[in-house]
C-alpha positions as protocol buffer text, in pm:
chain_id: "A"
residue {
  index: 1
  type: UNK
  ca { x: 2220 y: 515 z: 1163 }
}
residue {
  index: 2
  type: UNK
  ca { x: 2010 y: 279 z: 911 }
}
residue {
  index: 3
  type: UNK
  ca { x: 2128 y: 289 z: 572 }
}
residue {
  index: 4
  type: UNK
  ca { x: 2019 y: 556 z: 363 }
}
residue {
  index: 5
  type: UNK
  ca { x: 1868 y: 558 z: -34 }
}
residue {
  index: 6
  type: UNK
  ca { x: 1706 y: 754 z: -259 }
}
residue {
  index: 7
  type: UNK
  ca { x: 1398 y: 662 z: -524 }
}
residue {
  index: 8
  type: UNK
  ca { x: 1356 y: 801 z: -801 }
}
residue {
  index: 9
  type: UNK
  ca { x: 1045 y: 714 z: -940 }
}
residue {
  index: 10
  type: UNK
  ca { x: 914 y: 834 z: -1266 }
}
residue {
  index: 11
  type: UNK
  ca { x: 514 y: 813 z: -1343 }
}
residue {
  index: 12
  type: UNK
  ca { x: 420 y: 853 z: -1708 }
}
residue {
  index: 13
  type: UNK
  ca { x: 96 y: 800 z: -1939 }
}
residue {
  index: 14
  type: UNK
  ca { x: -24 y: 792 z: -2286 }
}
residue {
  index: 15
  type: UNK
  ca { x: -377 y: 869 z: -2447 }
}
residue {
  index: 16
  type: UNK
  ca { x: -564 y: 859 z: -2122 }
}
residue {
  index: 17
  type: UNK
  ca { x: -852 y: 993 z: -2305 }
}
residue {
  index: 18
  type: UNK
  ca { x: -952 y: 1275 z: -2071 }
}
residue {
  index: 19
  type: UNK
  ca { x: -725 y: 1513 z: -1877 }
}
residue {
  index: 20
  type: UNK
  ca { x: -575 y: 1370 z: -1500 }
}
residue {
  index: 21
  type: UNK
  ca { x: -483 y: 1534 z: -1196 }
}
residue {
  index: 22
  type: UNK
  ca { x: -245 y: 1293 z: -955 }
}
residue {
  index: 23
  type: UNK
  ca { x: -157 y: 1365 z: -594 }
}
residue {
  index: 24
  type: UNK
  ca { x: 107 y: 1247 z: -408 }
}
residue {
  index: 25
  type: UNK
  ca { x: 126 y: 1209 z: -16 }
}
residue {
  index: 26
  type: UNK
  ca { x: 230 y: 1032 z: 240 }
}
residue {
  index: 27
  type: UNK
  ca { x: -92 y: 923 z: 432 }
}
residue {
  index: 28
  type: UNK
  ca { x: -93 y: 558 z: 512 }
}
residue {
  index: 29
  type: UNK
  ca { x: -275 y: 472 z: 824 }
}
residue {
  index: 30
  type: UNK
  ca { x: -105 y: 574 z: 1126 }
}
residue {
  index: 31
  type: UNK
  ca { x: -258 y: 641 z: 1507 }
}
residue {
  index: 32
  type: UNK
  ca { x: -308 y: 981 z: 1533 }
}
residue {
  index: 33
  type: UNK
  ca { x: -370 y: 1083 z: 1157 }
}
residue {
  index: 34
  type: UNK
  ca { x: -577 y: 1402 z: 1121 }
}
residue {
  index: 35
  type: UNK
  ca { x: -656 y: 1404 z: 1495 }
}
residue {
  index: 36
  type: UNK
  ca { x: -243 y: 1497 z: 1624 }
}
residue {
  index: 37
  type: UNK
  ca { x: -97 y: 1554 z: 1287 }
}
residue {
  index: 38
  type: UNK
  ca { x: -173 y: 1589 z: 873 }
}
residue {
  index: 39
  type: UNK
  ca { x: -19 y: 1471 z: 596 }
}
residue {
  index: 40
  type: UNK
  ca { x: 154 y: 1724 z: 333 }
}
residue {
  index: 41
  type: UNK
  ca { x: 88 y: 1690 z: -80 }
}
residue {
  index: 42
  type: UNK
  ca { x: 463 y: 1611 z: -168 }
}
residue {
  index: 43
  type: UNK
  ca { x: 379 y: 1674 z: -556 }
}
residue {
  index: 44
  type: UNK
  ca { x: 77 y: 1771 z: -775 }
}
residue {
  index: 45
  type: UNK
  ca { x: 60 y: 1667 z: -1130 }
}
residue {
  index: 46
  type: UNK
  ca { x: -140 y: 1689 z: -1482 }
}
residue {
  index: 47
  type: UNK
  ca { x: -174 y: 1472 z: -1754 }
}
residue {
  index: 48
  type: UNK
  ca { x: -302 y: 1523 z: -2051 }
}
residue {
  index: 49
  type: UNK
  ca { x: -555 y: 1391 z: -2217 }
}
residue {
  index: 50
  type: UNK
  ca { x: -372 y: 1269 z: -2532 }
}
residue {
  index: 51
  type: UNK
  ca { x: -25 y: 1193 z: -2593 }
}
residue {
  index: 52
  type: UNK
  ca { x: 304 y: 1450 z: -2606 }
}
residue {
  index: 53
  type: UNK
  ca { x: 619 y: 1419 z: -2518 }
}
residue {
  index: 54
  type: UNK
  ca { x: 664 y: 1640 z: -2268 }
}
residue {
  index: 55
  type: UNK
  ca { x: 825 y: 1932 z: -2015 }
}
residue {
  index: 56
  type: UNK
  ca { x: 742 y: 1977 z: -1714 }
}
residue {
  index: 57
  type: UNK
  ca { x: 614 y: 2378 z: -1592 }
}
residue {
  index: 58
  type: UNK
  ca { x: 691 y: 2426 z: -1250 }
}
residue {
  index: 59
  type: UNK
  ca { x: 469 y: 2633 z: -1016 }
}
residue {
  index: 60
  type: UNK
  ca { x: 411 y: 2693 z: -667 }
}
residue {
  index: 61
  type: UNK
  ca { x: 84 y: 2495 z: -669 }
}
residue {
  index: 62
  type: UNK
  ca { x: 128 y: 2204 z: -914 }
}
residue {
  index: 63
  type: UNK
  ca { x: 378 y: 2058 z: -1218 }
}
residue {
  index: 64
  type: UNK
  ca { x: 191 y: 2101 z: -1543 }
}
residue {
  index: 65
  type: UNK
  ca { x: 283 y: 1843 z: -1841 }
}
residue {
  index: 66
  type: UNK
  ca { x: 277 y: 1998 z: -2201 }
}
residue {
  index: 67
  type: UNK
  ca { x: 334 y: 1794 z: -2517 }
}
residue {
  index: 68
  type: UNK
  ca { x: 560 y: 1873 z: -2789 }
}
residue {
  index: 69
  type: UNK
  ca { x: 502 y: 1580 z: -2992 }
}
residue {
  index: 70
  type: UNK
  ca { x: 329 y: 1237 z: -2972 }
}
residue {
  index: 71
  type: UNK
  ca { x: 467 y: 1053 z: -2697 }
}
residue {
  index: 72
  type: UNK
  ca { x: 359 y: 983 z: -2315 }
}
residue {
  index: 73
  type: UNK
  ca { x: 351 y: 1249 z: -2035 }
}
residue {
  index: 74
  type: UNK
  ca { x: 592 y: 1230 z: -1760 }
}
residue {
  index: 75
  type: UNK
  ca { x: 688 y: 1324 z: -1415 }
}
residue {
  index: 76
  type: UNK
  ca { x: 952 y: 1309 z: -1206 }
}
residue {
  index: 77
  type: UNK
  ca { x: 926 y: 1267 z: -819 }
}
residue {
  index: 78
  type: UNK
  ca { x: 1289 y: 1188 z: -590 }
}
residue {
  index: 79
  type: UNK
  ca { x: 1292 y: 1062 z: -258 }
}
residue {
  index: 80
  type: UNK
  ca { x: 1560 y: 1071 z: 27 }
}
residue {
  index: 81
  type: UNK
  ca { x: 1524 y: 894 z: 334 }
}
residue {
  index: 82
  type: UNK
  ca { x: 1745 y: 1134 z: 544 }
}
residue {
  index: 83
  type: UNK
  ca { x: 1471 y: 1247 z: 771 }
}
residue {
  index: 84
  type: UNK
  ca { x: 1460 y: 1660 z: 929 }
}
residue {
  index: 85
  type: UNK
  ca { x: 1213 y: 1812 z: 1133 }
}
residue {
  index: 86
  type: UNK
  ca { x: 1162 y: 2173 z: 1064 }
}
residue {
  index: 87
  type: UNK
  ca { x: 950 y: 2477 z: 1182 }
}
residue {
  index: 88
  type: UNK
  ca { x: 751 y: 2553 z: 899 }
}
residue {
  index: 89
  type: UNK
  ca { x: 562 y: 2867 z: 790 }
}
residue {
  index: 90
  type: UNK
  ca { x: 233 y: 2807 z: 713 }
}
residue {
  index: 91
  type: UNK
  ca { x: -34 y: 3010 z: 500 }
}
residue {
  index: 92
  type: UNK
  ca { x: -373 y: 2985 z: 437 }
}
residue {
  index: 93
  type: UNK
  ca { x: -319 y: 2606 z: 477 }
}
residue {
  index: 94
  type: UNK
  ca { x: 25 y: 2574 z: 286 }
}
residue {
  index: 95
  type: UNK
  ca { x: 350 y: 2516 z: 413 }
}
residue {
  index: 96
  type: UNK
  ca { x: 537 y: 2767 z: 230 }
}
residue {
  index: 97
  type: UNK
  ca { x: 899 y: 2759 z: 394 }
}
residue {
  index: 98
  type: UNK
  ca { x: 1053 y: 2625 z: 687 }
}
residue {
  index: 99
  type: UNK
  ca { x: 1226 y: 2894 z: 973 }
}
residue {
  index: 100
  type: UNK
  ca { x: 1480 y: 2623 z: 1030 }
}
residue {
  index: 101
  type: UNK
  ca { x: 1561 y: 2288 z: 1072 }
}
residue {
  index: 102
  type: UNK
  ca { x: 1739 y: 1949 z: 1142 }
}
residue {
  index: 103
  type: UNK
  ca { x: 1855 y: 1638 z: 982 }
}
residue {
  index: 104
  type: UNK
  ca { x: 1814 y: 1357 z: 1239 }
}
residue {
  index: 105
  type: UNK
  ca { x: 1765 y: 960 z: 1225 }
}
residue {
  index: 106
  type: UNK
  ca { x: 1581 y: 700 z: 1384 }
}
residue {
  index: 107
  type: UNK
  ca { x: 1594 y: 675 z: 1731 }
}
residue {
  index: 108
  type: UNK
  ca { x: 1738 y: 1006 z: 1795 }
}
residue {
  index: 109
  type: UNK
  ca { x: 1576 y: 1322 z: 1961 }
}
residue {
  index: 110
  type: UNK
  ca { x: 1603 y: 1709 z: 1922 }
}
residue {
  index: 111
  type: UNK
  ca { x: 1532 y: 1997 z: 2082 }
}
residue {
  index: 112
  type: UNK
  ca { x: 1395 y: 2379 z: 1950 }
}
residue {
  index: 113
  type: UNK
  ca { x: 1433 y: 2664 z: 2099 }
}
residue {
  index: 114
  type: UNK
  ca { x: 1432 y: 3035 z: 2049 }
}
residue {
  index: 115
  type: UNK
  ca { x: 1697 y: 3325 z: 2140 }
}
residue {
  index: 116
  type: UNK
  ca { x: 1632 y: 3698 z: 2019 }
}
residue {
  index: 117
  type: UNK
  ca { x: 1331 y: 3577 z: 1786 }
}
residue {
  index: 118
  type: UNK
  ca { x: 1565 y: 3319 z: 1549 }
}
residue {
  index: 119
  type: UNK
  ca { x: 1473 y: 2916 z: 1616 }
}
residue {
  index: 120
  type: UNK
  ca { x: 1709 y: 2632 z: 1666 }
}
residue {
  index: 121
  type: UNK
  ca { x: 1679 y: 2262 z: 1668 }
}
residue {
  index: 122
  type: UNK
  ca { x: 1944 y: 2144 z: 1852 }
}
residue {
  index: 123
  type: UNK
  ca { x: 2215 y: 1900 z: 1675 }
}
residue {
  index: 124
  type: UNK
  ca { x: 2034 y: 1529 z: 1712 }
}
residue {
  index: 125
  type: UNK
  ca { x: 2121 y: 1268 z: 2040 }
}
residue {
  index: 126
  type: UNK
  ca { x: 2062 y: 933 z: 2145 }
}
residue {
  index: 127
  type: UNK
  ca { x: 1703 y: 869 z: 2217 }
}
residue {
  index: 128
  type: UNK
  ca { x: 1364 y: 646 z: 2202 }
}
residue {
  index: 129
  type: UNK
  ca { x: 1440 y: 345 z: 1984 }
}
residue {
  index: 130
  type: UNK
  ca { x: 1250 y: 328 z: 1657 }
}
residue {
  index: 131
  type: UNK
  ca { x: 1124 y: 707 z: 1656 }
}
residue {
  index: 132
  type: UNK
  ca { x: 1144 y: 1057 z: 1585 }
}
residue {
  index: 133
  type: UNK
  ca { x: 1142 y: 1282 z: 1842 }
}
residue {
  index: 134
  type: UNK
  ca { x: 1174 y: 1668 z: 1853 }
}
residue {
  index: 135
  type: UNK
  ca { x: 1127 y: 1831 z: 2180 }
}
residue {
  index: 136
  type: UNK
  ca { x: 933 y: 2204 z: 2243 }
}
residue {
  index: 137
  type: UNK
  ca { x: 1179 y: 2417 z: 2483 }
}
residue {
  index: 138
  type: UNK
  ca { x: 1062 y: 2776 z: 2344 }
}
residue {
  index: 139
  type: UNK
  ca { x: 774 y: 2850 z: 2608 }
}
residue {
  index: 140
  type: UNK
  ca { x: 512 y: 2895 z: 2382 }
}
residue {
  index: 141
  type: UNK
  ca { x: 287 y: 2670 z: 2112 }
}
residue {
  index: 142
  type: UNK
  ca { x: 496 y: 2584 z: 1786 }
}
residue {
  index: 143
  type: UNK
  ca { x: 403 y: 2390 z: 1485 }
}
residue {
  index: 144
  type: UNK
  ca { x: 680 y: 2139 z: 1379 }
}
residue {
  index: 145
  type: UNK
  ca { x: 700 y: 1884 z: 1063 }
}
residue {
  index: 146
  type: UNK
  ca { x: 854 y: 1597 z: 956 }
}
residue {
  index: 147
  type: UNK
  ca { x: 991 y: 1560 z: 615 }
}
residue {
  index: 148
  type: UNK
  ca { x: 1271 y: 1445 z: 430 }
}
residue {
  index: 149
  type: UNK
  ca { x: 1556 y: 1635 z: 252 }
}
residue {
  index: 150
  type: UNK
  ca { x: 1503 y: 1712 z: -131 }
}
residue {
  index: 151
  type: UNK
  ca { x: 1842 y: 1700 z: -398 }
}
residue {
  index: 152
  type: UNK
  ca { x: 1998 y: 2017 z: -408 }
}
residue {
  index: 153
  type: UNK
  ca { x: 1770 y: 2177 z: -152 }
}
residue {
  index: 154
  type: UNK
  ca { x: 1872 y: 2372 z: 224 }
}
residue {
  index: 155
  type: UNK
  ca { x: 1484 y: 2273 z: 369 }
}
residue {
  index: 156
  type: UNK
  ca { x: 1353 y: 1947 z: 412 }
}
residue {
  index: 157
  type: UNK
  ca { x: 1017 y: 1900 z: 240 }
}
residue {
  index: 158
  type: UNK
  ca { x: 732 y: 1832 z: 443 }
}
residue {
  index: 159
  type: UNK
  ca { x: 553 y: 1529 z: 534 }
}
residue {
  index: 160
  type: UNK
  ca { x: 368 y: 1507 z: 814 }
}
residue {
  index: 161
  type: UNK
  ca { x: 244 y: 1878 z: 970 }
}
residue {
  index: 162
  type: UNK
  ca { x: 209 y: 1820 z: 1358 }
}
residue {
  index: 163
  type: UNK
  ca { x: 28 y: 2196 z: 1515 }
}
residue {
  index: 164
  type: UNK
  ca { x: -4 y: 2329 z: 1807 }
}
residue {
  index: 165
  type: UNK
  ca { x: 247 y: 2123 z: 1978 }
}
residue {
  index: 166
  type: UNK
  ca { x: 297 y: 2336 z: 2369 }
}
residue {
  index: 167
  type: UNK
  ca { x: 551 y: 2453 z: 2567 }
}
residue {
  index: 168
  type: UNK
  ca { x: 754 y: 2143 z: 2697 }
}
residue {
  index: 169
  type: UNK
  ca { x: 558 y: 1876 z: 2509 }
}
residue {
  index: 170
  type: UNK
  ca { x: 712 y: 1649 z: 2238 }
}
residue {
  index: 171
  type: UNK
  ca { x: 663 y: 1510 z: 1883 }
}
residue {
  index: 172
  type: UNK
  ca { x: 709 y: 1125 z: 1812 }
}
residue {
  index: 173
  type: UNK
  ca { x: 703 y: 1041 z: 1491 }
}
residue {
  index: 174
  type: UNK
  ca { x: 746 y: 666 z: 1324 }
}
residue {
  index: 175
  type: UNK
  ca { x: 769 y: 724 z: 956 }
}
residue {
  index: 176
  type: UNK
  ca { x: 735 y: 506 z: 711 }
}
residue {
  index: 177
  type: UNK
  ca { x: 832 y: 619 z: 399 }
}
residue {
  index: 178
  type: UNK
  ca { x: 437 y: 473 z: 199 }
}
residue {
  index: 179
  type: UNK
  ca { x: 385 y: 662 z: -69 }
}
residue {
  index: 180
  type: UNK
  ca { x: -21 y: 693 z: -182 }
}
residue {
  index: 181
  type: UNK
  ca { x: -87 y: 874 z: -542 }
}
residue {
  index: 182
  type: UNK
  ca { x: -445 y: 1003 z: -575 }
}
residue {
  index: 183
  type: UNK
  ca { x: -624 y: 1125 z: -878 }
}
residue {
  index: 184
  type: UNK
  ca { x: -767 y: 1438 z: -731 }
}
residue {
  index: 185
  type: UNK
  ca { x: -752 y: 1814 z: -856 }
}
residue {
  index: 186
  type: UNK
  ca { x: -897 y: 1916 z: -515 }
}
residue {
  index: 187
  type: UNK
  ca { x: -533 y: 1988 z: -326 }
}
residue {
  index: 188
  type: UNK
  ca { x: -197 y: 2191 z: -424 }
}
residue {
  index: 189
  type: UNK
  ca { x: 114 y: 2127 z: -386 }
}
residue {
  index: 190
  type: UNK
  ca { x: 295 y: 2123 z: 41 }
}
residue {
  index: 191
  type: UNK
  ca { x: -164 y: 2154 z: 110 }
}
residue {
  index: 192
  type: UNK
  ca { x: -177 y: 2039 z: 463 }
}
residue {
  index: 193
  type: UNK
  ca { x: -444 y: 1758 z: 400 }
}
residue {
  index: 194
  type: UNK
  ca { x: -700 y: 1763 z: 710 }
}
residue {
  index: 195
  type: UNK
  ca { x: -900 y: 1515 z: 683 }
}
residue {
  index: 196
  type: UNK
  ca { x: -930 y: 1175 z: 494 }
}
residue {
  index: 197
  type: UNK
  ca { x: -923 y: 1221 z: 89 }
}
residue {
  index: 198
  type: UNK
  ca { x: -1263 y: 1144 z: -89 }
}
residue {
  index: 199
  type: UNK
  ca { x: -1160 y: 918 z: -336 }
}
residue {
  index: 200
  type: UNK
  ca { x: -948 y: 605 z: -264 }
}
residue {
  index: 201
  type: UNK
  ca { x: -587 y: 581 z: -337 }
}
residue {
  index: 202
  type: UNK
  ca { x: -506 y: 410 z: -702 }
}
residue {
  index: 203
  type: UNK
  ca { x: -151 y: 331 z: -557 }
}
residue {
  index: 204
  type: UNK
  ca { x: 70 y: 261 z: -280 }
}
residue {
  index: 205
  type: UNK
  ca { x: 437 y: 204 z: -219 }
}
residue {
  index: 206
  type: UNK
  ca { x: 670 y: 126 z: 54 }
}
residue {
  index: 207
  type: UNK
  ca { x: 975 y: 370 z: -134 }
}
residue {
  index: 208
  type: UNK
  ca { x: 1144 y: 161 z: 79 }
}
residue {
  index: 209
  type: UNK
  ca { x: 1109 y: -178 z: -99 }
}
residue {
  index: 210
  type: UNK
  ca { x: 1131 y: -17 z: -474 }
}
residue {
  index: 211
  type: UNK
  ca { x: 1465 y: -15 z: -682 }
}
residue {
  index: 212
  type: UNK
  ca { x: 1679 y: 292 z: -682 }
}
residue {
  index: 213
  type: UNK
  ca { x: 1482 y: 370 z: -1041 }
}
residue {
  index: 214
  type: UNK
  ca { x: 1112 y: 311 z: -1116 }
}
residue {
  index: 215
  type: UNK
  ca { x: 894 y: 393 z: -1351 }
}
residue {
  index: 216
  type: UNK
  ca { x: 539 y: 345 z: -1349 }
}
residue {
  index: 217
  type: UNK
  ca { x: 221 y: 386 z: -1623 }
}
residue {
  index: 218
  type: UNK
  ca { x: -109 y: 547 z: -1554 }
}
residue {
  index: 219
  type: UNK
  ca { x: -429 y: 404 z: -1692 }
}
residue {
  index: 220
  type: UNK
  ca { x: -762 y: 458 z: -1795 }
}
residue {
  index: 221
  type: UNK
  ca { x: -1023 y: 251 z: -1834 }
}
residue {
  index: 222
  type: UNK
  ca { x: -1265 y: 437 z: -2097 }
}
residue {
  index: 223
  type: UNK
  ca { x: -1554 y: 203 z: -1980 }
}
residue {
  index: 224
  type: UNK
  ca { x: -1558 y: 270 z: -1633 }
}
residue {
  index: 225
  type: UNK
  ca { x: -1342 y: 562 z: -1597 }
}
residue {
  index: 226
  type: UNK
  ca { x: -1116 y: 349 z: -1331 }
}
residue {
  index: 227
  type: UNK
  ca { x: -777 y: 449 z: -1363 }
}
residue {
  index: 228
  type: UNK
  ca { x: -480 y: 202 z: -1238 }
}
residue {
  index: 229
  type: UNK
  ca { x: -125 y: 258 z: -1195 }
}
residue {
  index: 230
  type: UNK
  ca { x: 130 y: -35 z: -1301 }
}
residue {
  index: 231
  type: UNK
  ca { x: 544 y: -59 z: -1352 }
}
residue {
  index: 232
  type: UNK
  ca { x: 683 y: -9 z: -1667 }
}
């Protein structure tokens, strides 16, 4: 089992002189994007346009920032790289909870199946070096997704949405844990993304070559309307 860490990572800004919506998911390229599986929002954020220090209100669909007093906006995103798979429930094109699910590592493999209606992956073996795999034994079409587990949380949240995965047929994943932040108000938070997002990423990280603790600045440029994200 490779070693595992957590990121915290902290994104904050101040005066961006007009109101910003970021997106976080993890979409970098990978065969098979939006043709065998589809990225999940992780988090959905709002900046304001002027300064406040700030609390965060916590919805279903997004994290809303509100100031108190002068100061930058913040928020808060934590990452653990102890993989799971998990059957999730899905509605109207949101993963709203998972049935059940399984913590598992690289290279190992799992198996669901169903008994009297109620799901099981079974506990994780030995299996394809370098991959994710999870293993349909319930005779009929399932969706399964990868994700990782949250702080303080029974589910895993979801990353990548495979659907439609048949009756004996198998999911092999290689995960990378690249982070992309969008500005975009177009998607809500655990959206399953399918197809490519209009506007370009301002941001990308490998979480797995940050420090524990990060913290990172948006920016706007009021002459082109560009905005840039940078460490603090």
């Amino acid at each position: 089992m490779s070693h595992l860490f957590t990121r915290n990572l902290t994104f904050q800004s101040n005066n961006l002189g007009k109101e910003a919506t970021i997106m976080l998911t993890f979409d970098a390229d990978m065969e098979g994007l939006y043709e065998d599986f589809f990225p999940v929002v992780w988090k959905v954020s709002t900046f304001g346009k002027t300064g406040g220090r700030s609390y965060s209100c916590v919805s279903e669909s997004l994290t809303y920032i509100r100031p108190l007093f002068p100061g930058p906006y913040e928020a808060h995103a934590t990452y653990t790289s102890q993989l799971a798979f998990s059957k999730p429930q899905v509605v109207d094109g949101n993963i709203i909870d998972a049935e059940t699910s399984v913590k598992i590592n690289v290279s190992e493999k799992t198996t669901l199946t169903v008994a009297n209606d109620v799901y099981h992956f079974s506990p994780p073996q030995a299996g394809v070096a370098g991959v994710l795999q999870a293993v349909n034994s319930t005779g009929d079409v399932q969706d399964i997704a990868v994700g990782f587990m949250s702080p303080k949380e029974l589910m895993p949240k979801p990353a990548l949405y495979f659907n439609g995965v048949g009756d004996g047929s198998h999911v092999t994943a290689r995960f990378t844990p690249v982070l992309r932040v969008y500005v975009t108000s177009d998607y809500q938070q655990t959206a399953i993304i399918r197809g490519a997002i209009d506007t370009p990423a301002i941001w990308s990280q490998d979480l797995a070559e940050l420090a524990e603790s990060t913290t990172w600045t948006l920016n706007r440029d009021a002459a082109t309307g560009h905005y840039t994200i940078v460490q603090s």
